[in-house]
N, C-alpha and C positions, 0 to 999 in steps of 0.2 A: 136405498143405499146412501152413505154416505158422499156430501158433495162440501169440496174445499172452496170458500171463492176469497180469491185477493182482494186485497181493498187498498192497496198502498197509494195509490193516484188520486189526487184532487181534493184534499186536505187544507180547510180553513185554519189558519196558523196565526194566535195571539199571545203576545209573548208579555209576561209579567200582568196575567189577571187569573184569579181564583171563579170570577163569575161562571158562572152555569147557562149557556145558552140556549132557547128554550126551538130556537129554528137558526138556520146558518148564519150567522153573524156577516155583516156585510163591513167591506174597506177592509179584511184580514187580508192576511200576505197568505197566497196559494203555496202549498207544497206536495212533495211527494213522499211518502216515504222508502228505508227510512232517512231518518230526522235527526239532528240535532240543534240545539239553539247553541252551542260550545265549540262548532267547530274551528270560530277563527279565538277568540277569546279567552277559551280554554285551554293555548296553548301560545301563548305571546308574554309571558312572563308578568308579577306585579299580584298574583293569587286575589284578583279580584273580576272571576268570571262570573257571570250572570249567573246566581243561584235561586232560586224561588219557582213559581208557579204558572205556567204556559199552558194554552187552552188550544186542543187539537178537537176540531169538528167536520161532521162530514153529512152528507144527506145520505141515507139509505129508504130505495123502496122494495117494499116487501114484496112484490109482486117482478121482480128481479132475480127472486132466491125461489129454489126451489119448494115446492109445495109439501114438505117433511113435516114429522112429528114434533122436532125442538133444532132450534137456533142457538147457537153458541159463538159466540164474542171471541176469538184467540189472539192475545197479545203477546209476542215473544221475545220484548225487553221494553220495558216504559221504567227510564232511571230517575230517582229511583221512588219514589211512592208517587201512586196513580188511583183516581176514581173515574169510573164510569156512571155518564148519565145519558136516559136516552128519554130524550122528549121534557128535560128537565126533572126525572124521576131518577133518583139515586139509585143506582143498581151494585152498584161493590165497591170494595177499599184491597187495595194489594200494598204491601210493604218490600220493597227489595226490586233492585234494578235492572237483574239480569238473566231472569229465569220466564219461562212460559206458566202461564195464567190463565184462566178461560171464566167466563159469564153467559151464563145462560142469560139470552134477551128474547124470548119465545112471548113471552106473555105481555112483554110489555110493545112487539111489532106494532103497527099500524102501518096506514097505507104509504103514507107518507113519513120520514125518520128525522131526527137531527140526532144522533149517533154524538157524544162530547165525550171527550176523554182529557180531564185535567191533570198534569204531568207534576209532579214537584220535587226537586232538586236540593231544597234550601236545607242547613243543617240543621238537625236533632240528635236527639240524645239515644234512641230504641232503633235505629235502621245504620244495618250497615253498609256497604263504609262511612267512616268519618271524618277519620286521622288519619293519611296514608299520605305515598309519594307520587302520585298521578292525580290525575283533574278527573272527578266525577262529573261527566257530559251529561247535561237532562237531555232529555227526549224519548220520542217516539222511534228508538232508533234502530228495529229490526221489523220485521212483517207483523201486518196484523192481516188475521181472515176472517170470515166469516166458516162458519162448521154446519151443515143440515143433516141430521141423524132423524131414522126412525124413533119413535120412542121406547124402542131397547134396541142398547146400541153398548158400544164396549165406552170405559168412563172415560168421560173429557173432566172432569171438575176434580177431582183428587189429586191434589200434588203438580197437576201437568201431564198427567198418567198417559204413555204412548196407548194404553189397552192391553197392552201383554207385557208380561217380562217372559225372557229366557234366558235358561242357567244353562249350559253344556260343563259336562265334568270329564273330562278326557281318561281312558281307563284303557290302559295297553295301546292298542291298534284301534280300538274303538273311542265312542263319545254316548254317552248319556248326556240326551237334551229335555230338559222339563221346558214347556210352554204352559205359562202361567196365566190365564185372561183374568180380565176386569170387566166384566158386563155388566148389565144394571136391566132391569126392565125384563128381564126373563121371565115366561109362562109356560106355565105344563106344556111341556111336550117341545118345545126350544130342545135343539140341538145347537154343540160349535165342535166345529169342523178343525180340523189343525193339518197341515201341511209343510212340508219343508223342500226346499227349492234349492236346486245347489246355483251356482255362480253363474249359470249361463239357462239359468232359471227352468231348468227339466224339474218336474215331479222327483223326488226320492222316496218320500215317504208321506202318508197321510193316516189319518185315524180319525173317529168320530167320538169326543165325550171322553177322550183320553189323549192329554196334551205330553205324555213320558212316551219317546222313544230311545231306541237303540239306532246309532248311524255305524256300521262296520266300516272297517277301511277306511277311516274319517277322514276328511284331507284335512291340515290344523292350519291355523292362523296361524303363520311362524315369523312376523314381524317384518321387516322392510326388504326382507328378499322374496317371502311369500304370501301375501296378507288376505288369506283364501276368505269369502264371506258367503255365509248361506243364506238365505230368507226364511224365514218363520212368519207362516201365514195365520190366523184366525179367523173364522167367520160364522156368524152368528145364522142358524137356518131354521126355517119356520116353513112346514111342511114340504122341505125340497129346495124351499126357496131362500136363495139370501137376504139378508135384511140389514147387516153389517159386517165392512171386512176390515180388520189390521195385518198389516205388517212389520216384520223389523228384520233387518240384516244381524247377524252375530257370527263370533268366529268363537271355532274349536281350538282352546291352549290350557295349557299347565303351564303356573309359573308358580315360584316361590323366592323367597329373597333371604338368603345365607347370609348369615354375619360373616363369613368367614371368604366365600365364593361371589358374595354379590348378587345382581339377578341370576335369576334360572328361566330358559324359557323353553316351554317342551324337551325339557332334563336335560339341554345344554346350559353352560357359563355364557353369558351375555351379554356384556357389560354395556349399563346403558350412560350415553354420552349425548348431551343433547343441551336446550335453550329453552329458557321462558320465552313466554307470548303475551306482549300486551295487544288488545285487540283495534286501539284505534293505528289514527293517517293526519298526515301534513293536510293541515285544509278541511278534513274530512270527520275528523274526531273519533267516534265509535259507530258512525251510521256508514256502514261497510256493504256490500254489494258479492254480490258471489263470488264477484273476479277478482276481488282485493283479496278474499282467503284464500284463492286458490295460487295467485302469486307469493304469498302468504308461505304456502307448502312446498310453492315448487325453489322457494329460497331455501327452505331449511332443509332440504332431501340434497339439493345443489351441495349444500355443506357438508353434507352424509349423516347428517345428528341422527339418531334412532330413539329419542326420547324428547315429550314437552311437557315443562310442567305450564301449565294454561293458566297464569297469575294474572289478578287476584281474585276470579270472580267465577262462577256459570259461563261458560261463551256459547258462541251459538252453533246450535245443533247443525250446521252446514260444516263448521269447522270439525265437532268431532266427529261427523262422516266420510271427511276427508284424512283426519286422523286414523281410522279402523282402513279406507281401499290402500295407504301409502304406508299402511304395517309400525305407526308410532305407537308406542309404548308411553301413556299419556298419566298425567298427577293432575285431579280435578279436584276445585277446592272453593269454600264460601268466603266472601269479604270481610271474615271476621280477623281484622287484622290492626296491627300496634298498638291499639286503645282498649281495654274490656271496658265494656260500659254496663254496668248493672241492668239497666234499661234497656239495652238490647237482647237477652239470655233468649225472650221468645223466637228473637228475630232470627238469631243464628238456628235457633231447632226450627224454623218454618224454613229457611234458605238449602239448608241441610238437606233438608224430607225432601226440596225439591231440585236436587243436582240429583241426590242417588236415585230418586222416583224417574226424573225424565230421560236419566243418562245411563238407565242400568244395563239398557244390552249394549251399551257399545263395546267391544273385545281392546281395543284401544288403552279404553280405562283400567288401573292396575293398581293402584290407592284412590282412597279420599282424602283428603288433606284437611285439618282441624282449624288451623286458624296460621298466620303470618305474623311472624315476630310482633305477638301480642304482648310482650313484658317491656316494650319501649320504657312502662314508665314503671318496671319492677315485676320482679320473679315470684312472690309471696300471695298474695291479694286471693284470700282463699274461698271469694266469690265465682273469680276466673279459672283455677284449679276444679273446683266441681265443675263449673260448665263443661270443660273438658273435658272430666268422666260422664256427664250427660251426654256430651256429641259421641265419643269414641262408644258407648255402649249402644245409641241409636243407631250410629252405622252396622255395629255388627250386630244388631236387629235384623236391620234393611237387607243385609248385605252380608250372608254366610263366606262367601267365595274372594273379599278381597280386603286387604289390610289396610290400614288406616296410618296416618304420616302428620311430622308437624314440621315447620319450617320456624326452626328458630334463631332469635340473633348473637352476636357475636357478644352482649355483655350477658345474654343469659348463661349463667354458669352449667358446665356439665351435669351437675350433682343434684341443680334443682329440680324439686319433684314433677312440674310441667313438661320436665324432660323426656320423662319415662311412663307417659300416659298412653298414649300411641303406640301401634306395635312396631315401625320403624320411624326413624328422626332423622330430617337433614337440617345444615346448619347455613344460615346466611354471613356470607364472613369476608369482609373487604381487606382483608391484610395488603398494606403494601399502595390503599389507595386513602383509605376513612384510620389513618393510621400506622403503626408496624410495619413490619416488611411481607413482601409477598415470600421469601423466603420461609415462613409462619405456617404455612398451609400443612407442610406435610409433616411439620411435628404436630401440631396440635390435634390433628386427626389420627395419628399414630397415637399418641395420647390417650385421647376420647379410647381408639380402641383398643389398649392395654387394659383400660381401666371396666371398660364395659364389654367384655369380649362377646358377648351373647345378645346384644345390643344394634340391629342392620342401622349402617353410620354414612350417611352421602352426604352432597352438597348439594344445598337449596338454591346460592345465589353465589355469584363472586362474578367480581368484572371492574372498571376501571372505567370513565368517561375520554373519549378523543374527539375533537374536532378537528376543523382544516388546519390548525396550529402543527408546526413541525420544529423539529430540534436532534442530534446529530450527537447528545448529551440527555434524552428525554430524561425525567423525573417524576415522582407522584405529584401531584399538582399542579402539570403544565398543559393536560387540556391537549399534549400531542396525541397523534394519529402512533407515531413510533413507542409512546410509551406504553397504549395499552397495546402493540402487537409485541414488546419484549416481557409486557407482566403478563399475557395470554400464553405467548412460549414457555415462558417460567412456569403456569399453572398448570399446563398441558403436560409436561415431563412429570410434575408433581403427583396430579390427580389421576392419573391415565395410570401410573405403575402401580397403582394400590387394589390392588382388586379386591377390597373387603370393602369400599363406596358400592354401597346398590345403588349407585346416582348420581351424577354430576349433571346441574343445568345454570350452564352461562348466564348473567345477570345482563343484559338483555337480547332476543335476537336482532330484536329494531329500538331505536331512538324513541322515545314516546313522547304524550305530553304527562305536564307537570306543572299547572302554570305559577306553584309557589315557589319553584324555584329559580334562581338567580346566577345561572353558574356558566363558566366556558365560553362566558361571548355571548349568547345564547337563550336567553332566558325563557322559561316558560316549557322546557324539557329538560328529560331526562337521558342522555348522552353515553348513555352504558352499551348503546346497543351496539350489534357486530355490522348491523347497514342503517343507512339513512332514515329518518322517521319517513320521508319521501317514498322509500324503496329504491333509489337511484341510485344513490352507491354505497357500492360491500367496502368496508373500512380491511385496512391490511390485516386485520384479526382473524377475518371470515376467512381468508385462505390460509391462518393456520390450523386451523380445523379443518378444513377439505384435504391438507396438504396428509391429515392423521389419518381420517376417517370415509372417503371418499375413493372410489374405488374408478372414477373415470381419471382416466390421464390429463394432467393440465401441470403448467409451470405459470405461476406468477411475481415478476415484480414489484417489491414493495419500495412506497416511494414515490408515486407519480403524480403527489401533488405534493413534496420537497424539492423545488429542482433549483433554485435557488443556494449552495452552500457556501461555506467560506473556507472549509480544510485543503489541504492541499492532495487529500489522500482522504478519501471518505468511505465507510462501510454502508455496503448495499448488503441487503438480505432479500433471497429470492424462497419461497417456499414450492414444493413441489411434490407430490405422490411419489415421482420416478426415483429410481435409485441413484442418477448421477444427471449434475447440472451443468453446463459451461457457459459461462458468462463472455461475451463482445463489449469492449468499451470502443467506440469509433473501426469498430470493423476488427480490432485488435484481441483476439480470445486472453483472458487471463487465466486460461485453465480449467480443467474441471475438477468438481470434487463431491464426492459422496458424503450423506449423514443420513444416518440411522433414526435420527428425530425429524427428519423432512425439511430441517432448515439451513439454509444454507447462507454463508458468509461471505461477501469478496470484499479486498481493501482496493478501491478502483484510485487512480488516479484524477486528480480532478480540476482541468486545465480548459479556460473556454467554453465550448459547448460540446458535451459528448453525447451521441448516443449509443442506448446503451442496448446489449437483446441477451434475453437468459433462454437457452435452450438443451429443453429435456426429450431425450425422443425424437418425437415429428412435431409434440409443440414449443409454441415459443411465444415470446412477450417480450416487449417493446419500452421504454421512458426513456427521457432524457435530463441531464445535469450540467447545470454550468457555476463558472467560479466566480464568485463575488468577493468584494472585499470586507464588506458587512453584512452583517446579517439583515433578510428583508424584515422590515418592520412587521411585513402582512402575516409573517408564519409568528410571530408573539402575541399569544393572549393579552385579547385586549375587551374586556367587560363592556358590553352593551348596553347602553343605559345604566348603568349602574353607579350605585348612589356614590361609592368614592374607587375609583381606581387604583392600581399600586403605583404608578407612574404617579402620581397627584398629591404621592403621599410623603410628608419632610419627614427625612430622614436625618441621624445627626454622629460625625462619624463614632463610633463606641459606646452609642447609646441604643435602645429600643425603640423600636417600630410598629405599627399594626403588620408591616412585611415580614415580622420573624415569629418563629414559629412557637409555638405556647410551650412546648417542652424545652428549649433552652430559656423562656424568660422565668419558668419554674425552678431554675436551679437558681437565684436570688432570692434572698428574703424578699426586697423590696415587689421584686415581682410576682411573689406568692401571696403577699399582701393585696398588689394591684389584682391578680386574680380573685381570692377572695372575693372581693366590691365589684370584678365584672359578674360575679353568679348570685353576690345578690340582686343588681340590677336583671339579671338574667328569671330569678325567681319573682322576680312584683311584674313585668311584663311577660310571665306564663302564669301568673294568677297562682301561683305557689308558694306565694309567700304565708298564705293564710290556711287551713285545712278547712274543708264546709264541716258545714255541724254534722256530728256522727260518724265524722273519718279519721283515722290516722295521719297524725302527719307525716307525710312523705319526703322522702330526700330530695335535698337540693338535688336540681339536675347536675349531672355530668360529677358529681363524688364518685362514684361510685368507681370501683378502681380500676376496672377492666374496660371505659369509660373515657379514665384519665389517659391511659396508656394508650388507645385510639386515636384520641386527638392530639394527642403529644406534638403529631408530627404535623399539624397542621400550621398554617401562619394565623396570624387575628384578627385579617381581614377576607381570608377563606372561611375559617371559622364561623364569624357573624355572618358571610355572605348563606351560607348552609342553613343559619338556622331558619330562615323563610320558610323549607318546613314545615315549621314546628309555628310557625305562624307568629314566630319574632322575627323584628326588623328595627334596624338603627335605622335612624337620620345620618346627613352627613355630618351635620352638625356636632352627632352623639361622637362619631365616629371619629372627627376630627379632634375632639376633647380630650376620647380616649388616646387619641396618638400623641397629643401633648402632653397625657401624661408617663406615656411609655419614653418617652423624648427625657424624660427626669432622669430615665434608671440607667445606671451605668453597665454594659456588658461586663463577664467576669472578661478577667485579664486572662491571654494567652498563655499556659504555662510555655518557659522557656526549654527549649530541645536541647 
């Protein structure tokens, strides 16, 4: 029979060598897994985390493992290219950092092991990712086992292969379930057995040498109120006797996704509202532990979301197991994102083969996803457009029963053909933050579906960055906690009434890293999320979502870390599920009041120190306010480290600054000129100035016109701080030059009233 053994404990850890060690290397640093060599570094801002090559080894003795037919190696994330050597004999090469993998090591056992597994991180041009907005962490950073099979046995080397798929196709009151095996090593007269187990694991059904049945009365998988799972057993028998067994949980549903209706799920409307997931932690990186997913889940059900789309990679199969028992409705998708790189086309069809191969029964799963605002650098590139129709035609290979999705960006035009490869499309689209107003949202999608009425239209990504910064006046650009819970209110009214979105997922549910970025005080993350990359605190956004979607009573206070104001009369906003709220300022009620959108408004007085209590129901919640005369310096963004501040910067009265924003210094010649000369400085430090031999030249960055109108609203020293990136960075020096020369241009004049 089949026997699992962990091996995550007691790991010779060398960091930055490609050598091959032929027995346990001595003086290495001990670890456990998993691992990563990124967790502090990879997320401290300066996009200079340790990338290259770390050498993970271990002793294994064979007389430890069971006495079976073949040995198998199982690694279930080595980021991201990994070789195996055992005794200094090269055994395999894997490309891709977040998918399970296996190596037969049968033949090459001996009494004694040195087990080496060299890890490499560093960047190329064939493995994805490459280009993106998060820190790819090497390591060893999910379980590895050992596997002891009979010599037939269901497949470990294919794809990741669980050894069975199952398909249920739900048909009235009933289910048609096919179980599908993968054996290997079968001999006349091998029998496989199949069996189905309902939830509290009794027999229902069983059959020999025929994996199709019929389940009547089916109970269905019906999403985050019911998320019923059955077990699909396999086992391989030789004369009576077992020799190998699988199983897999799967849930019975019909869904379909209507242009017009949105999701469908077991013939109801659905509407699915929910968050991406990036999978690392403060400290921690991507080497996660059961209990980080599972707080993980119990945040995002806390919020009531009933959908994730799991950005940008494979996660790990503990995660979507807890996705199928907690009834999410989940978008699974490969790292093929912002860059097509000719040199990768393999990579994406092997990363491909092995999400829908190892994730095909989870009932959870409900698209595949093709790639992530891959036209960063252009919508045409008719290398990346075939790829496309390669992924999208191998899915619906793999994969009869579920539709395929693309998450595109906000300069990718509606009309380009990238668009429409996929059977539905959502759009990543920061109106109102990288740009425009958040006001944007619900024409543009109204739009899109005028124009494509037949065409299922959601949102991939949208969200705003907040830090402990507050303001009383929030703005795009200020980094408060209040301005992404008033552009989340704004988008929640927006997105929520449209019900022809098969999708809406908040741009992020956590804080992540990112360590090329430089932004909010903060460097080295990405701040979009609705809680702490810590998991410590839900930012005032996370209870506008629970206040929608959320069906336990609760009232919360927003605000309790603004206590600090200078008005004399200040707006508190309290969110809440219940129908009516009454707010206490010092024991004193200023009333209650009902809304229909869950948010609620009071002008409190604001004299001294008051405290404050909102109560809805039987619950209630608590902050306090007091009056100043100035504003604290501590709630105003203030750049960390960063190469030039705005505070630092000469300003000159009626002239231009790096403080003002690129779309008023466009409305002057002069400073359309000064523009100009910053994108060509901007094209010879992205290596664009030149095309390689055999390319088209490509457009300057940021021409393009849906581009121009994005950044308009930025200033141009948010601007530059952003482009990090993209892996351009001023000097102060540079920066300083540039401000002297904005210092020349005269602001137009006020027309007179």
């Amino acid at each position: 029979m089949r026997t699992v053994t962990n091996i995550n404990n007691g790991w010779a850890f060398l960091k930055g060598t490609a050598e091959v060690p032929a027995s346990l290397p001595a003086h290495a640093e001990t670890v456990d897994l998993p691992h990563t060599w990124n967790a502090k570094d990879g997320q401290d801002g300066g996009n200079d985390y340790f990338r290259g090559t770390c050498c993970y080894a271990r002793e294994i003795r064979k007389s430890d493992l069971p006495q079976t037919g073949r040995t198998y190696l199982e690694i279930n994330g080595a980021n991201s290219s990994a070789d195996v050597y055992m005794n200094g004999k090269h055994l395999a090469h894997h490309d891709g950092g977040y998918s399970t993998w296996r190596v037969e090591i049968t033949n090459t056992l001996r009494e004694e092991n040195c087990l080496a597994i060299l890890v490499d991180n560093a960047a190329n041009e064939t493995v994805y990712p490459q280009t993106a907005d998060f820190t790819f962490y090497g390591g060893l950073y999910r379980s590895v086992n050992l596997i002891s099979v009979p010599d037939t046995h269901f497949d470990l080397e294919t794809y990741g292969c669980p050894g069975i798929h199952v398909t249920p196709v739900v048909e009235g009151q009933s289910a048609k379930v096919e179980i599908k095996p993968f054996p290997t090593g079968l001999q006349s007269g091998d029998q496989i057995r199949y069996r189905i187990l309902d939830a509290q694991g009794n027999r229902v059904a069983e059959q020999v040498d025929d994996g199709q049945f019929v389940l009547p009365d089916v109970h269905l998988w019906d999403g985050v109120k019911n998320p019923y799972l059955y077990t699909a057993e396999a086992a391989i028998l030789r004369g009576g006797r077992e020799l190998d067994k699988v199983s897999a949980r799967f849930g019975c549903r019909s869904f379909r996704i209507d242009p017009e209706k949105g999701f469908i799920l077991n013939g109801r409307e659905y509407p699915l509202r929910g968050v991406s997931r990036h999978q690392d932690r403060l400290g921690i990186g991507n080497a996660l532990l059961p209990e980080h997913h599972r707080e993980d889940m119990d945040l995002i059900c806390e919020a009531g979301f009933n959908t994730i789309r799991l950005a940008h990679y494979q996660h790990d199969q503990y995660f979507y197991d807890l996705c199928d028992e907690r009834g999410m409705v989940v978008w699974a998708e490969i790292p093929y994102i912002s860059r097509h790189m000719p040199g990768g086309n393999e990579n994406t069809v092997q990363q491909m083969k092995e999400l829908v191969t190892q994730c095909y029964n989870h009932p959870s799963i409900c698209v595949w996803g093709l790639s992530n605002e891959i036209t960063m650098d252009g919508a045409g590139d008719p290398d990346m457009i075939r790829q496309h129709r390669v992924l999208n035609d191998l899915v619906h290979e793999m994969d009869k029963t579920r539709p395929t999705t693309l998450a595109c960006i906000t300069m990718c035009g509606m009309d380009e053909e990238i668009v429409h490869i996929s059977d539905v499309v959502s759009y990543n689209h920061y109106f109102g933050w990288y740009g425009g107003s958040m006001e944007e949202y619900g024409p543009w999608f109204d739009h899109f579906h005028q124009k494509y009425p037949n065409t299922p239209i959601g949102v991939s990504e949208y969200g705003c960055e907040a830090l402990n910064w507050h303001n009383s006046h929030p703005e795009s650009g200020d980094y408060s906690e209040e301005y992404q819970a008033v552009y989340h209110e704004s988008l929640i009214r927006q997105l929520f009434s449209r019900k022809y979105l098969w999708a809406t997922h908040v741009w992020n549910m956590f804080d992540f890293g990112a360590d090329a970025r430089a932004e909010g005080g903060e460097n080295g993350q990405n701040h979009k999320g609705l809680i702490t990359m810590d998991r410590k605190y839900k930012k005032d956004a996370f209870y506008a979502y629970k206040a929608w979607l959320s069906d336990d009573p609760f009232v919360h206070l927003c605000g309790k870390r603004y206590i600090d104001r200078v008005e004399d009369v200040t707006r508190v906003t309290v969110y809440s599920n219940l129908p009516e709220v009454e707010l206490f300022a010092g024991g004193v009620s200023l009333g209650k009041k009902t809304a229909p959108d869950h948010f609620f408004y009071f002008d409190v007085p604001n004299s001294g120190e008051t405290g404050l209590e909102a109560v809805a129901g039987e619950c209630r919640d608590e902050s306090v306010i007091r009056k100043v005369d100035k504003m604290n310096p501590e709630y105003i963004l203030r750049e960390q480290g960063a190469v030039l501040n705005w505070f630092d910067i000469t300003e000159i009265e009626g002239r231009f600054s790096l403080n003002d924003k690129l779309g008023d210094i466009l409305k002057t010649l002069r400073g359309k000129l000064w523009f100009a000369g910053l994108f060509l400085t901007l094209a010879k430090k992205m290596g664009q100035n030149q095309p390689k031999t055999g390319e088209k030249k490509k457009k300057k960055p940021g021409m393009d016109g849906n581009l121009m109108n994005m950044i308009s609203s930025f200033t141009v020293l948010r601007f530059t701080g952003m482009l990090g990136i993209r892996n351009v960075t001023f000097t102060k020096e540079e920066l300083l030059k540039m401000n002297a020369k904005l210092n020349r241009i005269r602001k137009p004049s006020k027309p007179v009233r």
